[in-house]
C-alpha positions as CSV (number, residue, x, y, z in Angstrom):
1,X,0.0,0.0,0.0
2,X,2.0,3.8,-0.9
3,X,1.9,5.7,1.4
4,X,1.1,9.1,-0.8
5,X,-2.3,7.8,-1.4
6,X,-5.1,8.2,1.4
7,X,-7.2,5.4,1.6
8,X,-10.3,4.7,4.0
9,X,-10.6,4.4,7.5
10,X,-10.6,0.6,7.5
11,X,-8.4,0.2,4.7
12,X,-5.6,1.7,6.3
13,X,-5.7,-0.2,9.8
14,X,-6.4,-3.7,7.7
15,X,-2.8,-2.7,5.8
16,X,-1.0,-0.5,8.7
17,X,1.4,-3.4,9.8
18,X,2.4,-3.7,6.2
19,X,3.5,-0.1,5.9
20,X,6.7,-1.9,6.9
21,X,8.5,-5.0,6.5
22,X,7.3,-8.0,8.5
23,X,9.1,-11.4,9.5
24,X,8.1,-14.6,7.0
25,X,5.8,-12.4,5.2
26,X,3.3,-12.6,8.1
27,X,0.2,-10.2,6.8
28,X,-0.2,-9.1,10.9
29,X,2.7,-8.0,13.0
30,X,3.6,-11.4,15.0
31,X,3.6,-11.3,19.0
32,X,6.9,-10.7,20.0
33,X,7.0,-12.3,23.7
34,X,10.7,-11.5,25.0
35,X,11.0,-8.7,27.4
36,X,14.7,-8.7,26.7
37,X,16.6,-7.0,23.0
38,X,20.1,-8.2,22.8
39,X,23.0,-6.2,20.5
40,X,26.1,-7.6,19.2
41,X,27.9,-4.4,19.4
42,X,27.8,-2.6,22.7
43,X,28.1,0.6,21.4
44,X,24.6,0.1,19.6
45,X,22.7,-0.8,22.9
46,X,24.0,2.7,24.3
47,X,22.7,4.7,21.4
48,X,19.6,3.3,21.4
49,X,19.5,3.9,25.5
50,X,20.6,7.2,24.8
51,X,17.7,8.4,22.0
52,X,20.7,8.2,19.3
53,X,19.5,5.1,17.5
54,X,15.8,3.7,17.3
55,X,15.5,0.4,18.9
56,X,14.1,-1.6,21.8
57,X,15.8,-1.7,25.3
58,X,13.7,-3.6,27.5
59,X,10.1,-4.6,27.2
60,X,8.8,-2.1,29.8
61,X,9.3,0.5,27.8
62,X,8.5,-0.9,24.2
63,X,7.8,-4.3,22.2
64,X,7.7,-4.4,18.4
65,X,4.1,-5.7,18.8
66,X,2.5,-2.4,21.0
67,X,5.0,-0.4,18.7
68,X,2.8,-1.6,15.6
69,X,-0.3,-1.0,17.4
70,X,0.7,2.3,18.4
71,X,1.2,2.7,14.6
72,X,-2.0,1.7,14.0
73,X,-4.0,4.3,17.0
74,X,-1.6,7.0,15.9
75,X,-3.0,6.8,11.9
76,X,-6.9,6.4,13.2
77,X,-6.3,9.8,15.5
78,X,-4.7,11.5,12.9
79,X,-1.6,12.3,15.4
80,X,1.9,12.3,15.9
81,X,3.0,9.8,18.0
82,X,0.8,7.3,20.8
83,X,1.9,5.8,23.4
84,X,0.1,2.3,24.4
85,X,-0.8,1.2,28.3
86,X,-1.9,-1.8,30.3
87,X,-5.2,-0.1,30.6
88,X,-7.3,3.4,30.0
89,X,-6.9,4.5,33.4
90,X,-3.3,3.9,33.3
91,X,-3.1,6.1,30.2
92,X,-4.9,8.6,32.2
93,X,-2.9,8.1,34.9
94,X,0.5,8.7,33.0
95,X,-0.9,12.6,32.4
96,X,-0.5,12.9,35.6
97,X,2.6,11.3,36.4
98,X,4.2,12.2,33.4
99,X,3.1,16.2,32.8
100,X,2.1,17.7,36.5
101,X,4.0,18.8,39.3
102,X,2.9,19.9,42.6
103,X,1.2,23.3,42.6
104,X,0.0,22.7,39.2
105,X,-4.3,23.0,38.4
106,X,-6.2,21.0,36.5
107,X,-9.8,21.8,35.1
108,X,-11.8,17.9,34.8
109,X,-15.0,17.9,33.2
110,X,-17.7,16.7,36.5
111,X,-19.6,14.3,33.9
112,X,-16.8,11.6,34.0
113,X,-15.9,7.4,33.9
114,X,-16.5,6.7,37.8
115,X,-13.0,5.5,38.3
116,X,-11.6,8.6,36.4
117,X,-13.8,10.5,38.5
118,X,-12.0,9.0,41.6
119,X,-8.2,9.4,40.1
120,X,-9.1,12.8,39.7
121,X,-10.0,13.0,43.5
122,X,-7.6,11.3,44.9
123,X,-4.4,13.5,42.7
124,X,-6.6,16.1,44.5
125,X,-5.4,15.7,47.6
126,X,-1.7,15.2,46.5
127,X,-1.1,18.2,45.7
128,X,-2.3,19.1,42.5
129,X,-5.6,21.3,42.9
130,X,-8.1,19.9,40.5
131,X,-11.6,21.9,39.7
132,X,-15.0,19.5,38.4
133,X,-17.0,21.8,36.2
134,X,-20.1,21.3,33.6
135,X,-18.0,20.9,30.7
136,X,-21.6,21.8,28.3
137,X,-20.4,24.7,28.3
138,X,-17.0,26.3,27.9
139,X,-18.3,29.4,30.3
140,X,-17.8,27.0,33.1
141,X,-14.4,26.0,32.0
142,X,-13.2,29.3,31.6
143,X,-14.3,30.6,34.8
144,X,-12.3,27.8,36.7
145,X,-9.2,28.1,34.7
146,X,-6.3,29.9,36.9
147,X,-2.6,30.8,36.6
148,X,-1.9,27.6,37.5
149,X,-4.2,25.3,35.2
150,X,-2.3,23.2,33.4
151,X,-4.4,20.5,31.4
152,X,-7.9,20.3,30.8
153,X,-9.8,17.5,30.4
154,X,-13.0,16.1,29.3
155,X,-14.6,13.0,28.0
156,X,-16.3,13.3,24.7
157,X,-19.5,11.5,25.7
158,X,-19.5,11.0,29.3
159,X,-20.1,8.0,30.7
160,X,-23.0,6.6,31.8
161,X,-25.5,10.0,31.6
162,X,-24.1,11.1,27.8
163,X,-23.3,14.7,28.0
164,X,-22.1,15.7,25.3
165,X,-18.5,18.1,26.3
166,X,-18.7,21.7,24.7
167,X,-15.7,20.2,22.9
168,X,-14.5,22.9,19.9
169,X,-14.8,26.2,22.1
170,X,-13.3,24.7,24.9
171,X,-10.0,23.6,22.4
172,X,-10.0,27.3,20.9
173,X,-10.1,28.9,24.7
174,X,-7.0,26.1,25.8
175,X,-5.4,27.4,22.5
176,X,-5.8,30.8,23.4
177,X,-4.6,30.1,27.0
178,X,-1.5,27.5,26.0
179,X,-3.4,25.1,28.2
180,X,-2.9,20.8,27.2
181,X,-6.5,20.0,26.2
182,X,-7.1,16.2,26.6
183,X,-9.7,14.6,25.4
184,X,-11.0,11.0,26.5
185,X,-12.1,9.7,22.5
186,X,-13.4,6.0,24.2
187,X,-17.2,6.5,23.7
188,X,-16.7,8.2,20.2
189,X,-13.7,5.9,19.2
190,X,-11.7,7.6,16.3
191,X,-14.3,6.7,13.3
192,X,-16.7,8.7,14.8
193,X,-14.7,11.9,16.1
194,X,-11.5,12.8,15.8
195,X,-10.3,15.3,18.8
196,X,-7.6,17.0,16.9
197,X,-10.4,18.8,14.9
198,X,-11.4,20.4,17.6
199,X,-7.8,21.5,18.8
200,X,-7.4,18.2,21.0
201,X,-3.4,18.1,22.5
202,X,-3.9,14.6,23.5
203,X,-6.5,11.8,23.0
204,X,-7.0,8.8,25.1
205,X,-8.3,5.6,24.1
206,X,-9.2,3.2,26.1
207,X,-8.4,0.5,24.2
208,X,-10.4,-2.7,26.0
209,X,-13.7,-0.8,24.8
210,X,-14.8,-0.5,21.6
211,X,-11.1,-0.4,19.5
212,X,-10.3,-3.8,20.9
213,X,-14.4,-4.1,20.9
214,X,-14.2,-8.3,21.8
215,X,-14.2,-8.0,25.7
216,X,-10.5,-9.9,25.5
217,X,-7.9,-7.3,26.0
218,X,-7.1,-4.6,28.5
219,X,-5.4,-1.5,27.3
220,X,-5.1,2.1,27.1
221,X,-3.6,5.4,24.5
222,X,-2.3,8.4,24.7
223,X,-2.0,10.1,21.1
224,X,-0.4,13.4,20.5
225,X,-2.0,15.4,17.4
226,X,0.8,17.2,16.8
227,X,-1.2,20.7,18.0
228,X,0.2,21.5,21.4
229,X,3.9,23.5,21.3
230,X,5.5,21.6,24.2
231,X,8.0,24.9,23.8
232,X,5.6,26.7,26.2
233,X,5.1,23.8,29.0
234,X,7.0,24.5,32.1
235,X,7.2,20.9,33.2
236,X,9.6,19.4,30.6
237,X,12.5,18.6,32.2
238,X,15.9,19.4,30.3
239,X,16.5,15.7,29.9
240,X,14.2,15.6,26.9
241,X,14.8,18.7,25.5
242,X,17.5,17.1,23.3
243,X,14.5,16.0,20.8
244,X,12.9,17.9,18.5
245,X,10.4,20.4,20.7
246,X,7.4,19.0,19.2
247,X,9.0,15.4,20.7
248,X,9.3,16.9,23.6
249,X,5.8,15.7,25.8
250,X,5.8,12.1,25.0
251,X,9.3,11.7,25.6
252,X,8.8,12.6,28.8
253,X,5.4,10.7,28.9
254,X,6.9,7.2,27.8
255,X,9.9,7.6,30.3
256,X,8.1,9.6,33.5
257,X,5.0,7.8,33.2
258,X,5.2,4.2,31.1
259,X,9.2,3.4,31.9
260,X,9.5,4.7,35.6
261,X,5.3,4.0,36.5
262,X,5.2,0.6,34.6
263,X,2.0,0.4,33.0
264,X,3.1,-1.4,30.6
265,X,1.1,-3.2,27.5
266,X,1.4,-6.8,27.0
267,X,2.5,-7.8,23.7
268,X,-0.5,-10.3,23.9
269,X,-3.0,-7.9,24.5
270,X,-1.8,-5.5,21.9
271,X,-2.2,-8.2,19.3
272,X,-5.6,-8.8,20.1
273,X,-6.6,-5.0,19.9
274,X,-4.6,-4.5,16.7
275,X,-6.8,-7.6,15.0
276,X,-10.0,-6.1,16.7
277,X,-9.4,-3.0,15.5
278,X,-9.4,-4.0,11.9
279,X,-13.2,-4.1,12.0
280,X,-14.1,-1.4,14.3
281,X,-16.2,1.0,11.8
282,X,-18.0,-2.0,10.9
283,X,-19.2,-3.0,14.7
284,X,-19.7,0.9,15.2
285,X,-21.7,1.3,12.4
286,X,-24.1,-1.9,13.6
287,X,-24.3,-0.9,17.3
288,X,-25.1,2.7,16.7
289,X,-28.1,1.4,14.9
290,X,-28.8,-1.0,17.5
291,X,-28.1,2.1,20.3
292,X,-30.9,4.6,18.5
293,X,-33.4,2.0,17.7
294,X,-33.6,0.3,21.6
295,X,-33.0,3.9,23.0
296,X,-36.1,5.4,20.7
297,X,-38.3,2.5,21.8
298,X,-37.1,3.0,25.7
299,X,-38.5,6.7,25.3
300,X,-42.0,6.1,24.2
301,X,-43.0,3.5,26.8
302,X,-44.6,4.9,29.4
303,X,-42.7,2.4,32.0
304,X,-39.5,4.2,31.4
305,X,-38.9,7.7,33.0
306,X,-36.5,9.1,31.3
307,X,-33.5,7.8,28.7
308,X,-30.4,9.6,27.8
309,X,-28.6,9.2,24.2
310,X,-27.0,11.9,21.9
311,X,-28.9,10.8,19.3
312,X,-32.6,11.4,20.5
313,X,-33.9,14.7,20.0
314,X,-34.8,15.2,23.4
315,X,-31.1,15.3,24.9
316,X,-30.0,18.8,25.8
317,X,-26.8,18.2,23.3
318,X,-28.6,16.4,20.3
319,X,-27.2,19.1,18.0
320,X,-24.6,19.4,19.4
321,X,-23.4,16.1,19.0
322,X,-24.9,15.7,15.3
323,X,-22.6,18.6,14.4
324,X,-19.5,17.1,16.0
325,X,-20.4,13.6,15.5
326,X,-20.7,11.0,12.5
327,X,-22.7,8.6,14.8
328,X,-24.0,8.9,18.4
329,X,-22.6,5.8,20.2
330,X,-22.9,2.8,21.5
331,X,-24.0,3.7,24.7
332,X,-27.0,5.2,26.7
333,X,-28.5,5.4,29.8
334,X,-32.1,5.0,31.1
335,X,-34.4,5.4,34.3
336,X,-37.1,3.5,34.9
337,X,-40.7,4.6,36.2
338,X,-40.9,4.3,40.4
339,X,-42.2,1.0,41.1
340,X,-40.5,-1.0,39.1
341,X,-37.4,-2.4,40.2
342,X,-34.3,-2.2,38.2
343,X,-32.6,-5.5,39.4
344,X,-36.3,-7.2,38.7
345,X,-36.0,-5.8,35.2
346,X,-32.6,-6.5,34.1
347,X,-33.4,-9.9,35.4
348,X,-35.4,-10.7,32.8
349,X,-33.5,-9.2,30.3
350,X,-32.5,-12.3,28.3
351,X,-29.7,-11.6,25.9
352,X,-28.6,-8.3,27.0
353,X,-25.5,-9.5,29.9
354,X,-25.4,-7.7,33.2
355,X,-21.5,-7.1,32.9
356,X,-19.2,-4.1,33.4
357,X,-17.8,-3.3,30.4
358,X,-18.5,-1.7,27.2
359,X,-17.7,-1.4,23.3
360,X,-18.2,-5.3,23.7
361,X,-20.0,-7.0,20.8
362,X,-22.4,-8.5,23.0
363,X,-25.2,-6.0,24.6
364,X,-24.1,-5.4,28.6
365,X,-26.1,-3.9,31.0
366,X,-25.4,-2.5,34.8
367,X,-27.4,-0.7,37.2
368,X,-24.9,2.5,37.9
369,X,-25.7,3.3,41.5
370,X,-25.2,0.3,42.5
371,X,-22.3,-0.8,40.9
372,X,-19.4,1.4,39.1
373,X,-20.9,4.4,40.9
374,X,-21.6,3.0,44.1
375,X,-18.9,4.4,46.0
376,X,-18.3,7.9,45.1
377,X,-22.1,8.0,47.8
378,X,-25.7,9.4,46.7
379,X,-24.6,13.1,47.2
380,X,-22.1,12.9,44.3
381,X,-24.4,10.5,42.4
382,X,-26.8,13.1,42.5
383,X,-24.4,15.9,41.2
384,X,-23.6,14.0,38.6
385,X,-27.1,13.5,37.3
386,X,-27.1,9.5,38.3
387,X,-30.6,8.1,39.4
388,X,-30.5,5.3,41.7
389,X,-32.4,3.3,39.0
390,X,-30.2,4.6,36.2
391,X,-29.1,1.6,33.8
392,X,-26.2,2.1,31.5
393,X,-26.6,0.2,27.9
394,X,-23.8,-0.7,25.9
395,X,-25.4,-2.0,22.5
396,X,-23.8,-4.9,20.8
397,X,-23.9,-6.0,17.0
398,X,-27.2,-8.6,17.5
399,X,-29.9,-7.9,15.2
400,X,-32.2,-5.1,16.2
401,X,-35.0,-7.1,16.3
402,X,-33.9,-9.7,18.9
403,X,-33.0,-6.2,21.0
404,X,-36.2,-4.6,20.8
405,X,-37.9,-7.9,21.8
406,X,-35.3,-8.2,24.7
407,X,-35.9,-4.8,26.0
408,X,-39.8,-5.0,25.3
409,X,-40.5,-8.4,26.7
410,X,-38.4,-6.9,30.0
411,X,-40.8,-4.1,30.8
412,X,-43.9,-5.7,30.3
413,X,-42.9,-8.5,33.3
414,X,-43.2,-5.4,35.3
């Protein structure tokens, strides 16, 4: 495949690995198991330790196999470079470790993951002051931001209410304000946004979710877009100021955060998110489908309270996220009537899985109070829009159909 021409989104992960040479001929990268990259001269193993040479050092910090999936995350995104984790969270995680320092401010979106909601907390009371805002609107960004403020950050759709982040005024004001924007791309997934558009200086993926999309493999991205001048961050240290500046962040990332905090990604588990990720827009396109046509139907029963999906014109962001958006997601949320108990109900649910996980290509389902959300306490819940009956979909690729039934046949054992 040349690389001067531009082909499709699919085309170009199915041929990525190809773009260079692979052992035997192999069409997909092969696993590459040893943690251990031998030299026969020396000399060579210091160059490469000393950003000189490319190579591999030791397979903490890098593995032919994550290398080629990294290839293949950094062409969806559109970006520079991508570093791969053990998990999202650890990718979130390495922003922290890698880019803040004591003193520093960060400016988090309030509508967020649960267990990002708790990191956040938590690197709150280590020193680094961070602010939850409605992230809807950019007002409410801009008002928090200080002298101090670092990074904001924001999930595209947020997980499990689906508010949609006032995403391209809030990159224009961190532009303006030489402020790292990160953007959480996991419920959007690269086919159907792409962050840098909207003046993103670093994308996550979380990779086990809908990239992946097979419920087999944990693991997590960072992507830089090639937007942010790392010239104006105060936190690079002068050790990786010998690459060229717009190297400069995930140098530091890969050795601060995936080298010294050791989140590494198995060469295993990157094989089995490169392979899923070959038919990605094809799953995406099917469960977006599947997510509109069960999340429709769930709003004109009577037995359902209230349901909460980008694409339904009833969501305070519908056009919003039909101008930012190709497709609305996979996932939504929904609260049943009083009376009728939501354990009762996803009970007889009979082909939709009570699981926690999503971008799977099997329907899951989980009561969000209860579960993922439980801890953070009613109070928070409450700020955060969560109902204690609040269900959280995530729509697989079965036929439409057999979902509707599922979902139908659910509510009227109430």
């Amino acid at each position: 495949m040349s690389e001067q021409k531009k082909y499709g989104f699919t085309t170009t992960i199915l041929h990525s690995d190809r773009q260079k040479p692979i052992e035997h001929g192999s069409v997909h990268k092969p696993i590459h198991t040893s943690v251990t990259f031998g030299y026969q001269d020396a000399r060579e193993l210091a160059a490469v330790f000393q950003g000189k040479k490319p190579g591999y050092r030791y397979g903490r910090q890098g593995n032919p196999t994550v290398s080629a999936l990294e290839e293949k995350i950094t062409r969806m995104e559109g970006g520079l470079s991508t570093i791969c984790f053990s998990t999202g969270m650890a990718a979130i995680g390495a922003i922290v470790q890698g880019l803040l320092r004591a003193g520093d401010h960060v400016v988090s979106s309030a509508f967020l993951f649960g267990n990002t909601n708790s990191m956040w907390q938590t690197v709150d009371g280590q020193g680094i002051a961070v602010s939850f805002v409605d992230a809807t609107d950019v007002k409410h960004v801009e008002a928090a931001l200080t002298p101090a403020t670092r990074i904001v950050f924001v999930e595209t759709i947020a997980n499990p209410r689906t508010q949609v982040a006032d995403l391209a005024r809030i990159g224009k004001l961190c532009q303006e304000r030489g402020i790292i924007y990160v953007v959480d791309n996991t419920m959007t997934t690269p086919y159907l946004f792409l962050p840098k558009e909207v003046g993103a200086s670093l994308v996550v993926n979380a990779l086990t979710k809908a990239i992946g999309g097979h419920g087999n493999a944990l693991g997590g991205s960072l992507t830089d877009t090639g937007i942010y001048d790392w010239g104006k961050f105060p936190n690079i240290y002068d050790s990786y100021k010998k690459y060229p500046v717009e190297q400069w962040g995930m140098a530091q990332l890969r050795a601060k955060a995936l080298r010294d905090f050791g989140g590494s990604l198995a060469p295993e588990a990157a094989h089995h998110l490169a392979v899923g990720a070959e038919t990605m827009a094809l799953r995406m396109e099917r469960e977006c489908a599947n997510a509109l046509a069960v999340a429709t139907m769930l709003e004109s029963d009577s037995r359902v309270a209230a349901v909460h999906y980008p694409g339904l014109p009833s969501h305070p962001q519908h056009r919003l996220a039909t101008d930012l958006f190709r497709a609305y997601g996979s996932l939504f949320s929904f609260e049943l009537k009083e009376g009728i108990d939501c354990f009762d109900y996803l009970n007889r649910l009979k082909l939709a899985i009570p699981a926690s996980n999503l971008g799977d290509t099997r329907t899951l389902v989980i009561p969000v109070a209860h579960t993922i959300f439980y801890e953070m306490g009613p109070e928070r819940r409450a700020s955060m829009g969560i109902a204690e009956s609040l269900i959280r979909v995530s729509i697989g690729i079965e036929e439409a159909d057999d979902l509707l039934d599922d979902f139908s046949q659910a509510l009227a054992g109430g």
